[in-house]
C-alpha positions in Angstrom: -6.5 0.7 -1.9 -3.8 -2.0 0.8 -3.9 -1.1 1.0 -2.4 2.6 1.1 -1.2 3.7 1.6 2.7 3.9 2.9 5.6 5.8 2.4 8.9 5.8 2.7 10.0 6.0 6.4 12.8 8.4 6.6 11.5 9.9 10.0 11.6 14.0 10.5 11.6 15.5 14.0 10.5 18.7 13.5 9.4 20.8 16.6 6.1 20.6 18.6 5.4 24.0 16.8 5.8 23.2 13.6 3.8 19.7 14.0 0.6 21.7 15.0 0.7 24.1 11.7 1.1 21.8 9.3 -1.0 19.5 11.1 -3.4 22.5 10.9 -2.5 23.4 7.5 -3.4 20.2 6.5 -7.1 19.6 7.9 -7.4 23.3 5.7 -6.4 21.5 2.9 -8.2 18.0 2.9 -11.4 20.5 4.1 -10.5 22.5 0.5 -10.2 19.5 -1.5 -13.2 18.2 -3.1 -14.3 14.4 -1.8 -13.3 12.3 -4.7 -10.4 15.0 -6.3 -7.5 13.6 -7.5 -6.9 10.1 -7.9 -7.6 9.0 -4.1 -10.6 9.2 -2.4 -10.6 12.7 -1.8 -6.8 12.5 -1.2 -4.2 14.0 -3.8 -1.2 13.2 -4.7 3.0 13.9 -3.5 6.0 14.2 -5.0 7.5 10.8 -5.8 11.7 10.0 -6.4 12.5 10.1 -9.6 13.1 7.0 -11.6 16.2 5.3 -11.5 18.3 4.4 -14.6 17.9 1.0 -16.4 19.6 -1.7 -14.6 21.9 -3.2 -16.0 20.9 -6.6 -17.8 20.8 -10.2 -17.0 22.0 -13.0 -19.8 19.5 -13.9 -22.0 17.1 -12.6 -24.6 15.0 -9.8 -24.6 11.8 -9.7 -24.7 9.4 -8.0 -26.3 10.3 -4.5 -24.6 13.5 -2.8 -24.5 12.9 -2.0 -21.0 9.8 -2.2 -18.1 9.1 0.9 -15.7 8.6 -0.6 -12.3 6.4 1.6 -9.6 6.5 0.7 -5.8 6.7 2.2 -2.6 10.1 2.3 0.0 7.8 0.1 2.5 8.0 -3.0 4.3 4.3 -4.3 2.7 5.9 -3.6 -0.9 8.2 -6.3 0.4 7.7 -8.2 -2.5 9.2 -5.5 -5.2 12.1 -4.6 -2.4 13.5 -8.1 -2.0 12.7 -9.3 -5.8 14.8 -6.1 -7.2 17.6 -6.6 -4.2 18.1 -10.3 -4.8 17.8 -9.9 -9.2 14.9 -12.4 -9.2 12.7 -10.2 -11.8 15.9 -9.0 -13.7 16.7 -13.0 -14.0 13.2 -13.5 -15.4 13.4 -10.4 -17.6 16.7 -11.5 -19.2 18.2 -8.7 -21.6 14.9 -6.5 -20.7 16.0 -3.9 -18.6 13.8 -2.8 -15.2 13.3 1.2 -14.4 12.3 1.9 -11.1 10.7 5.1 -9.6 9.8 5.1 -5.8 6.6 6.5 -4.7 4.9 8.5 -1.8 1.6 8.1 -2.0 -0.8 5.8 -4.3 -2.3 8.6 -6.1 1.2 9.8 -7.7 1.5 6.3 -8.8 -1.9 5.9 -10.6 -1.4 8.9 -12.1 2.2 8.1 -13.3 0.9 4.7 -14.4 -1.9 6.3 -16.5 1.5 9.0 -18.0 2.9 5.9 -19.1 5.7 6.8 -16.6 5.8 3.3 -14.8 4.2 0.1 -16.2 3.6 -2.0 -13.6 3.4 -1.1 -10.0 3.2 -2.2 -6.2 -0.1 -0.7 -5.1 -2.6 -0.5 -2.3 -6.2 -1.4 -2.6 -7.9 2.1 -2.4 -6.1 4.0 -4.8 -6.2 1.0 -7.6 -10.2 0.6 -6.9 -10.3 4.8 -7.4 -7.9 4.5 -10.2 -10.1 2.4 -12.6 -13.2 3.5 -11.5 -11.7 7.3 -12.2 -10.6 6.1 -15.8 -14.2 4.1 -16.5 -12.0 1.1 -16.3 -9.8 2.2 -19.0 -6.3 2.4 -16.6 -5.5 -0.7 -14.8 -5.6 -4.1 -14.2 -4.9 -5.8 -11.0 -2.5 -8.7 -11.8 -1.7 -10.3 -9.0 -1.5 -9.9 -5.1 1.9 -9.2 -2.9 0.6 -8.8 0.8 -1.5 -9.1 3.7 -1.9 -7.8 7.1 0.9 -5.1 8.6 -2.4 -2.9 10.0 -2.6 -2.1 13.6 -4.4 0.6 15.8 -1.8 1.7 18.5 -2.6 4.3 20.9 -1.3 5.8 24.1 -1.9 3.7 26.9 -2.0 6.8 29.5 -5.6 7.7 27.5 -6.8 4.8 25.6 -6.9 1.1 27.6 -10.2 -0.5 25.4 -11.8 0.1 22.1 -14.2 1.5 23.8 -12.7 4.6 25.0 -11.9 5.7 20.9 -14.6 9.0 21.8 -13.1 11.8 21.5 -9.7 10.6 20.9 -7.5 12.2 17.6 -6.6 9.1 15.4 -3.6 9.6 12.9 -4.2 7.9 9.7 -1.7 8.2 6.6 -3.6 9.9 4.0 -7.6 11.5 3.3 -9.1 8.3 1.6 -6.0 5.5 1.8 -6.4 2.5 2.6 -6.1 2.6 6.5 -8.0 6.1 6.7 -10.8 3.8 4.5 -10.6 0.8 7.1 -10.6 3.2 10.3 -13.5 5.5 8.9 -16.1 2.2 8.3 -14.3 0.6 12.0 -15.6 3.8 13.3 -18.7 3.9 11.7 -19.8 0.1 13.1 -19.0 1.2 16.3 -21.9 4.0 15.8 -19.1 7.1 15.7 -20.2 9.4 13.7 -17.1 11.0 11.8 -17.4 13.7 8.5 -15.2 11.8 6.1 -13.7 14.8 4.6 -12.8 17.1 7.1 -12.2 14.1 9.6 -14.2 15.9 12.6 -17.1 14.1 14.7 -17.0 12.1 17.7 -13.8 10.9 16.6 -10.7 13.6 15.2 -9.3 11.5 12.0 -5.9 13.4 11.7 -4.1 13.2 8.1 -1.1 12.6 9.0 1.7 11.3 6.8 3.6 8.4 8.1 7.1 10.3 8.3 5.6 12.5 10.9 3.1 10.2 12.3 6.3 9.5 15.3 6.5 12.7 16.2 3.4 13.9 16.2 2.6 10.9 18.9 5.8 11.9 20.9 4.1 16.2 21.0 0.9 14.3 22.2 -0.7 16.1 18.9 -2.7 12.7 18.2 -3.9 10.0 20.8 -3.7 7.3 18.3 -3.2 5.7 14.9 -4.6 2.8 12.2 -1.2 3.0 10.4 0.3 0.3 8.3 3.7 -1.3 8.9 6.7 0.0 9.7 5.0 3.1 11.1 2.7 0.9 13.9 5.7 -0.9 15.4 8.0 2.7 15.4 4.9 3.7 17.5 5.4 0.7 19.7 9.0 1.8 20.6 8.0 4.9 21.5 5.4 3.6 24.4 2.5 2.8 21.8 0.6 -0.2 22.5 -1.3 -2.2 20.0 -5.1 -2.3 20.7 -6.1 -4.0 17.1 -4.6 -5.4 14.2 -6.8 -5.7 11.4 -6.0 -8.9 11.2 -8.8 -9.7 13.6 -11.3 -8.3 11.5 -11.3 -10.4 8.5 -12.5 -14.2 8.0 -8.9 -16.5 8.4 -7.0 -12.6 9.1 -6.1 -12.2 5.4 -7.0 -8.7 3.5 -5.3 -7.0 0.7 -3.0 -4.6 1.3 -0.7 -4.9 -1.9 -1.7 -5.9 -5.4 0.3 -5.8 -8.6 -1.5 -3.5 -11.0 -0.6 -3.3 -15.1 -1.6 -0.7 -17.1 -3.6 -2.1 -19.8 -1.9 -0.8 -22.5 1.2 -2.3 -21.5 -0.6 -5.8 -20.6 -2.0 -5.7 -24.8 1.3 -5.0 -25.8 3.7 -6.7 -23.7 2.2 -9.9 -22.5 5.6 -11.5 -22.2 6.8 -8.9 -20.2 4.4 -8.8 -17.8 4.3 -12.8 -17.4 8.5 -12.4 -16.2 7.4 -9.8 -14.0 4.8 -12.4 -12.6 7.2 -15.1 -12.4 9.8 -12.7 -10.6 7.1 -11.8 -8.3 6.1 -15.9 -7.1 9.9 -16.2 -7.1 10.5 -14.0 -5.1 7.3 -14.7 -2.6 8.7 -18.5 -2.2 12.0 -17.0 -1.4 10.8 -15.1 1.5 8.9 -17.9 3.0 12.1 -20.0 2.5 14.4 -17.6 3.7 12.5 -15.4 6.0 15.6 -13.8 7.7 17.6 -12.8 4.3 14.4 -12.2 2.6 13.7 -9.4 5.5 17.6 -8.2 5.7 17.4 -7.7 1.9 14.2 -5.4 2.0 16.2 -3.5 4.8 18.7 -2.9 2.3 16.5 -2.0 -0.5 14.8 0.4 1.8 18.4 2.2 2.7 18.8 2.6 -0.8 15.5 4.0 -1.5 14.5 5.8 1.3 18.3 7.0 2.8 18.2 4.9 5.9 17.6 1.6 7.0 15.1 0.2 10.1 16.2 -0.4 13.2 15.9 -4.2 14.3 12.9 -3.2 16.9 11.1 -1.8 14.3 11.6 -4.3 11.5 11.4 -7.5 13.4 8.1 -7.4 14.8 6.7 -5.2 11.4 8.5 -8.0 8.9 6.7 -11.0 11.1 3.4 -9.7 11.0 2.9 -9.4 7.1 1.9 -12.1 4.8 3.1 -12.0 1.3 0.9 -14.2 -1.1 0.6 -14.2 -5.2 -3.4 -14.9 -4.0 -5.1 -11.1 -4.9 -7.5 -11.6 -2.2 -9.6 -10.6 -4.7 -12.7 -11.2 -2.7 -11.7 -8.5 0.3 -10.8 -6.0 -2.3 -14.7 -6.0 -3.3 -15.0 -5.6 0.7 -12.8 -2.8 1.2 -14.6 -0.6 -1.7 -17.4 -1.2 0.5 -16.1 -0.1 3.4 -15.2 3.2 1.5 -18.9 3.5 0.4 -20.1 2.7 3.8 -17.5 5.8 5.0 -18.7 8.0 2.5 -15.7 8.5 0.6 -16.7 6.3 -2.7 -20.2 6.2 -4.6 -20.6 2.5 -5.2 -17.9 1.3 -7.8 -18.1 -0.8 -11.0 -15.3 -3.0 -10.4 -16.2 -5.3 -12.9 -13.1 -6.5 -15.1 -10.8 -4.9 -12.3 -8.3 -7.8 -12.3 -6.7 -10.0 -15.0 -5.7 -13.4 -13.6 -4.8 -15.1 -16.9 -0.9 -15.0 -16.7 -0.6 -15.2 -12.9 -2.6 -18.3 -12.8 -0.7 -20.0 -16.1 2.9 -19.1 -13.7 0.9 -20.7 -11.1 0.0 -23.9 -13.0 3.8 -24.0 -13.9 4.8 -24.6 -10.8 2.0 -27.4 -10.0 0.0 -24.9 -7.9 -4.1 -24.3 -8.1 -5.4 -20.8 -9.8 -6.5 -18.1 -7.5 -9.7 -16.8 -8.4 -10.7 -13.4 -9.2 -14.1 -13.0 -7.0 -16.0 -12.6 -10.2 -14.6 -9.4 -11.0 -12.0 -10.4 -13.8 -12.2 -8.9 -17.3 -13.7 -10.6 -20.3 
């Protein structure tokens, strides 16, 4: 789910032409797919970069892997797994265990590369973790810990939308059939009393599938009107004439929702406890370091993301996009229950059994380390 639902944001420019057929070729495609396919909610999985040799080793001992396969997305609200591998503060935890990484597209191609044994531990958005273990009975993930919240916005052209309550009739980008944003726009929609078909994305509101590399330029053709994308995508939009008419924010109880978790696969967890509890450790590391040193923290995941992705953001992108995410070790686990809702409410989900979903054991023993209260798992931890 946080859901969600990013990728990485090396921006095309194809031609006005070429926007419209695979913007049409892609409504064919979702219409083809069958509503709960894949590993997303009706959405299917890309291509993600292959994984990147073991890096080289801190001092100290190994633990009780050789090595840990690390899964996350080129994005700023994976911030948390961009700034902790730039800066070395999992690899210090890890000692002489070495780290893998393998950079994703879309949360479907990690789930299923988690469940390959391909990665072992990843950076994931809510909707595709929920669909994940309720796909495998249960049987493929745990939610560890959180990473982020907030970096959702609706932005829209301000030459055809000036109030929320002009969205009739209006074509609405989201990232992917069944994400996390295409989840929280479909049940926005739906309280405002729009009716839209979940699949195909057609009613009184035209979802478009759009995939946040092309999101830009489909705005600048005029192909869509608006778009409920996450972070770095919604301020990219702004620099282009967008103007924000929502962040999410606003529609949660003290503006805190999931939109990154830390997921395990369970075989891993059973085998390598130790592992995983460095890889926790690195992660509230490397959380306090950003809040200490916002500015580096943010310079660092620029630099991760030029690595990954091929380029880096420009400063009127990244500012505002860095400022308006929150990364927390708290899973939020309480909103996560909300946003499988909202995915029921939308029709893309029968009602999930998310019962033993997360695993808060070792995050909250890093936690008590450090002098700091447990965060709770909503009732939804496993026995």
């Amino acid at each position: 789910m946080a859901p969600s639902t990013s990728v990485r944001h090396t921006l095309l420019r194809p031609n006005t032409g070429r926007i419209r057929r695979a913007a049409a070729a892609a409504v064919a495609a979702i219409a083809a797919a069958g509503l709960l396919s894949a590993c997303g909610y009706g959405s299917k999985s890309t291509d993600s970069k292959a994984a990147a040799p073991a890096a080289s080793a801190a001092s100290g001992a190994k633990l009780s892997a050789d090595t840990v396969k690390i899964g996350y997305f080129a994005n700023l609200t994976h911030g948390t797994a961009l700034v902790g591998l730039k800066q070395g503060l999992f690899q210090k935890e890890l000692g002489a265990t070495q780290i893998k990484t393998q950079v994703f597209n879309a949360g479907p191609a990690e789930i299923e590369a988690l469940n390959a044994g391909s990665i072992d531990i990843g950076w994931l958005g809510p909707s595709p973790a929920i669909n994940g273990y309720t796909k495998s009975e249960g049987k493929s993930l745990r939610i560890i810990g959180g990473s982020a919240s907030g970096g959702v916005k609706l932005v829209v052209n301000p030459d055809k939308i000036h109030s929320l309550d002009e969205l009739r009739g209006k074509k609405i980008a989201t990232p992917q059939l069944g994400n996390t944003q295409d989840v929280a726009l479909l049940n926005y929609l739906a309280e405002k009393g729009l009716k839209v078909d979940p699949q195909s994305g057609a009613g009184d509101v035209s979802v478009v599938r759009t995939d946040n590399k092309v999101t830009p330029d489909a705005y600048k053709s005029g192909s869509i009107d608006a778009a409920w994308v996450p972070e770095p995508t919604a301020s990219k939009l702004v620099t282009l004439g967008a103007k924000v008419l929502l962040n999410e924010k606003q529609l949660w109880p003290d503006g805190k929702f999931v939109i990154t978790n830390i997921i395990v696969s369970q075989k891993f967890l059973t085998e390598h406890p130790d592992v995983v509890e460095a890889v926790l450790r690195g992660s509230v590391n490397t959380n306090a370091f950003i809040k200490a040193n916002p500015d580096q923290a943010k310079a660092a995941a620029n630099e991760q993301i030029k690595t990954d992705a091929g380029s880096a953001l420009e400063p009127a992108v990244l500012d505002p996009a860095w400022s308006d995410i929150d990364f927390l070790d708290d899973p939020l686990a309480g909103t996560l229950q909300n946003e499988a809702d909202h995915a029921v409410t939308a029709g893309l989900l029968k009602k999930p059994n998310l019962a033993g979903i997360y695993d808060l054991t070792l995050l909250n023993k890093v936690l008590k380390e450090k002098g700091r209260p447990a965060v709770a798992d909503a009732g939804l931890g496993s026995k």
